[in-house]
N, C-alpha and C positions, 0 to 999 in steps of 0.2 A: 287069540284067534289066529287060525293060519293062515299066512302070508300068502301073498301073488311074489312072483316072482321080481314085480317092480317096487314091493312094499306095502301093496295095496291091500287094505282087508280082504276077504277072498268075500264076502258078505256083501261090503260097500255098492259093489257094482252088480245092476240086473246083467242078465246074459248078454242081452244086445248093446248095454256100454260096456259090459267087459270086451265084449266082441270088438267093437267102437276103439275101445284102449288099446287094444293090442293092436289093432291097425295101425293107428298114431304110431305104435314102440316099434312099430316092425317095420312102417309104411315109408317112413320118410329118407331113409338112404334113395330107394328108388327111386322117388317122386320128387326128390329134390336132385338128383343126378341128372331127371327129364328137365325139369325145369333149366339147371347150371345149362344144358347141353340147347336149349332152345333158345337162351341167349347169347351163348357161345360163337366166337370167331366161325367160320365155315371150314376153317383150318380143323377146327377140333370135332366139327361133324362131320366133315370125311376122314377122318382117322374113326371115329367112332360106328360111322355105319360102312365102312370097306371090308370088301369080301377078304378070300382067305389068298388072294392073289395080289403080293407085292405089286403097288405102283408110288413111282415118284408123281410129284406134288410138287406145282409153282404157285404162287401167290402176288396180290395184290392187295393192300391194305390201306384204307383211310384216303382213297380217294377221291376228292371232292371237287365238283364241277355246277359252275355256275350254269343254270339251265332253266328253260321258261318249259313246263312242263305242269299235267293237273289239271283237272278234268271239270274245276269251278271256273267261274267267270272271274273271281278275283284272283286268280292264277294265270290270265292271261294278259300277254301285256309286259310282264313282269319276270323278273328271273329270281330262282331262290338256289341254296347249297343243296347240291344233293352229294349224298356218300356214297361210295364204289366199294362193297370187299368181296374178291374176285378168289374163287381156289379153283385149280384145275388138275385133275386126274392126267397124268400121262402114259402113255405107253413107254414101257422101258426100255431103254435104250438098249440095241442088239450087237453094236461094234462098240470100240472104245472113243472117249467123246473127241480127247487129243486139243482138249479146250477149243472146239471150234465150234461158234455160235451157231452156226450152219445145220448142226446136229439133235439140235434141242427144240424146243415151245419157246421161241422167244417171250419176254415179259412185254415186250413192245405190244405184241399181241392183243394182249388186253385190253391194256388204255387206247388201241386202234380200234379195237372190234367195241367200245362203249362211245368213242369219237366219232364213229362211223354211223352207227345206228341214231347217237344225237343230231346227227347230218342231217341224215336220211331225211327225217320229218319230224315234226311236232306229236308229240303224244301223252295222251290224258293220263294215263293207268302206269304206273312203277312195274305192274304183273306185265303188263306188254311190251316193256324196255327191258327187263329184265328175259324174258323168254326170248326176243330179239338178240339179246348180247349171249347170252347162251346157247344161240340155234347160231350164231357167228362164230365161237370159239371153238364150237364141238366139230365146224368146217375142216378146222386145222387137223391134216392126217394121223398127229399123236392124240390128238386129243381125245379120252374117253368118258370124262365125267366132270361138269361146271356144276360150280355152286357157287349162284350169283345174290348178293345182298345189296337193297339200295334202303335208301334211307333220305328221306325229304327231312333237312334240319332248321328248319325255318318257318313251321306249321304249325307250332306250338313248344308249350315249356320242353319237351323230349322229341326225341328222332322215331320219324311214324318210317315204317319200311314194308320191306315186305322180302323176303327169299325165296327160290328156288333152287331145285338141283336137278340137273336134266343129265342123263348118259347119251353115248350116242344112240345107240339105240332104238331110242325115242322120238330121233331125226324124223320130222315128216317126210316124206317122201317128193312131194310136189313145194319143197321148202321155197319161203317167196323170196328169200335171199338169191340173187342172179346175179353170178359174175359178169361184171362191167365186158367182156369178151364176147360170153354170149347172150347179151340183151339184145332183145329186137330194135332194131329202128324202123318204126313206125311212120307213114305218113298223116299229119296234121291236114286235115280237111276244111276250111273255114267256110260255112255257108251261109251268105246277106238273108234277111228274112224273104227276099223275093225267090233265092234257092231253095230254102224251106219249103215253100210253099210250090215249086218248079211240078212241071208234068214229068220232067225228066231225072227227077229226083229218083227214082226205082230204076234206072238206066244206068244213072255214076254208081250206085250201091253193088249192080251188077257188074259195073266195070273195076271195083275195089275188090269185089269178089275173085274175079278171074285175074285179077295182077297175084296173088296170092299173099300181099303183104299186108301185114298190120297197121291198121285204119282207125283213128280217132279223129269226130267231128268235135266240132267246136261252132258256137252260134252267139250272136251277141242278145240285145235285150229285146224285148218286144216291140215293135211300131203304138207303144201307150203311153201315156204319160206318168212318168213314173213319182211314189212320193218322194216329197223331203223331207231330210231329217236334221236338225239343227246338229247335232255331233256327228265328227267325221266318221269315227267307228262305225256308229249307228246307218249313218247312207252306206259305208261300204258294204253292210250287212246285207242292204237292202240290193246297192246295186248288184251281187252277185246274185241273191235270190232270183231278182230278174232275168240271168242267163239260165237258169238253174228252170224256172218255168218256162222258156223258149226251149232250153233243152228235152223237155218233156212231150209239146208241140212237135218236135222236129221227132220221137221216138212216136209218137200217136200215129205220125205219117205212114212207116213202115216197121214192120215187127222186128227186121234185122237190126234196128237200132236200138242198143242197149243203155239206159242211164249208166252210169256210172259213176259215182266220185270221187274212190280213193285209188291211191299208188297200184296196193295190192291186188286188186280188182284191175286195174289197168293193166297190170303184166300179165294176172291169168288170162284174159279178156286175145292181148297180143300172142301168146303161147297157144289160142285155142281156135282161133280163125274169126273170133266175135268182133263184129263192129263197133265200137263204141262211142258213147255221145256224153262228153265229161261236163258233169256238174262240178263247177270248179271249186265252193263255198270250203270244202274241206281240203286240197291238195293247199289252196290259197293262203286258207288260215292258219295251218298248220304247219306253212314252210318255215324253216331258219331262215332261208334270207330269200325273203318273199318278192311278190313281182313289184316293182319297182312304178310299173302304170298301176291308173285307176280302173277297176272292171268296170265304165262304163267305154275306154277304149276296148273293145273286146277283140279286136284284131291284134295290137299287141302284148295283149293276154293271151295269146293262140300262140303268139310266137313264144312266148314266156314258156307255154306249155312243151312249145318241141324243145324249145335247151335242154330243158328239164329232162327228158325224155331222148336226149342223144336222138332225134327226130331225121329222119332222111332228108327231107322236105318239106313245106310250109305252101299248101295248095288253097289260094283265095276264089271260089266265087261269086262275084257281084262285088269285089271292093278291090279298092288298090293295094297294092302291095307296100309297108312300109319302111321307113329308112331303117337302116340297121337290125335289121331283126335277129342277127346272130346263125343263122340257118339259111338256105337254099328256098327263096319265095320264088313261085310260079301263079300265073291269073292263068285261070281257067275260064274258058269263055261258055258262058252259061247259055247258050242258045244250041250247044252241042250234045248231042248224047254220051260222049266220053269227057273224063275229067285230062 
């Protein structure tokens, strides 16, 4: 009987498993090159997907950092290994280097721009640390193309990850990354529930309006009895939600008052002339080295919030002002129509 070319009776097989067969005999260089290339170093995916335009390439390998990070509840609290592999596209260099560090992508670079973003805040999602360390590298004026890998190695028997690869390119435009130069300092607003509740509450809003500077209030809990919770976690949950519905009260009052509760939102919020009234339950939980008071003192949680915030000022009214708050406190006397 004649032969297939693999040996195979030419009879044995109907049309659609010969068809079948020769996919297998034919298919698997490819599909196992995608495969090699998907588990592959990011070193070997940008050499393999780079256009026809020479670029140098720096790298970072098997960098591992302890970090409280993960989007469950038993991920909070607690810190696991995460893995760093960093490759970055450069622009070629146009003078000769004359070995002077000055001239290049430092590798410092890196481990600063994944140090930085671990600062920054707490975050659930590896897709959101990793687009963060990526929209930080690609800052860098050589920089043309990051491909960042992470890898949580502590969540089961293997390394769960995730990659990307971002050019510059791709840079948003209105990117939430702001050099510490030109961040606003905003003024902190603290208002007692009797200012909440003020006739002349639409008078200071107007008065925040016409200073033209960037305004975040801050409010403490409501005049209710609040519950109790036998675990501390548990009450602090609770005590924030509590500002967190006063802050809602105090936006029902006037429309220029905006909820708010993350970084992100705070800066665009500062950058666009919006007032805003920070629900603190996410900036709080999420910090690396969080406020140090309990949110039922909510005044110095307000201070907490201007450190944070490189804050101009710390404007109390109806409460006193307290010791050390780290920033510029002023009482404002709430029988006035300007703050």
């Amino acid at each position: 009987m004649p032969q297939t070319g693999a040996g195979v009776p030419q009879g044995a097989l109907s049309g659609a498993a010969a068809a079948g067969y020769c996919r297998r005999r034919i298919g698997p260089e490819p599909l196992m090159s995608d495969i090699r290339l998907a588990f592959s170093h990011p070193v070997e995916r940008a050499v393999a997907t780079a256009d026809d335009r020479p670029r140098d390439r720096i790298s970072l390998r098997d960098h591992i950092v302890e970090v409280e990070i993960g989007a469950f509840q038993a991920e909070r609290g607690t810190t696991q290994r995460v893995r760093f592999d960093v490759v970055v596209e450069v622009r070629p260099v146009s003078q000769p280097l004359d070995d002077d560090v000055d001239r290049i992508l430092s590798y410092d670079r890196l481990t600063e721009a994944i140090a930085q973003e671990l600062a920054a805040e707490r975050v659930n999602l590896l897709e959101t640390l990793a687009e963060r360390i990526a929209e930080r590298i690609l800052l860098e004026p050589m920089a043309m193309r990051a491909f960042v890998r992470i890898e949580k190695l502590d969540r089961g028997p293997g390394a769960l990850g995730v990659e990307i690869v971002r050019s510059r390119r791709d840079l948003p435009r209105d990117l939430h990354l702001v050099r510490d130069e030109d961040r606003p300092h905003p003024v902190i607003v603290y208002l007692s529930n009797e200012a909440v509740a003020s006739e002349r509450l639409p008078h200071w809003l107007d008065g925040l309006e016409r200073a033209g500077r960037p305004a975040i209030l801050c409010v403490g809990a409501p005049d209710l009895p609040a519950p109790r919770a036998r675990a501390a976690l548990a009450q602090r949950r609770i005590d924030l939600l509590a500002l967190e519905q006063n802050a809602w009260v105090l936006a029902g009052r006037d429309a220029r008052c905006v909820v708010v509760e993350s970084r992100t939102e705070l800066d665009w919020a500062m950058k666009h002339g919006q007032i805003s009234v920070w629900a603190p339950s996410k900036i709080v939980l999420d910090a690396v080295e969080g406020p140090e008071t309990q949110p039922r003192d909510a005044v110095a949680l307000a201070a907490w919030l201007g450190r944070q915030m490189q804050a101009a000022e710390l404007v109390l009214v109806g409460e006193t002002p307290p010791e050390g708050a780290g920033l510029p406190v002023r009482a404002a006397d709430p029988s006035a129509d300007a703050l």
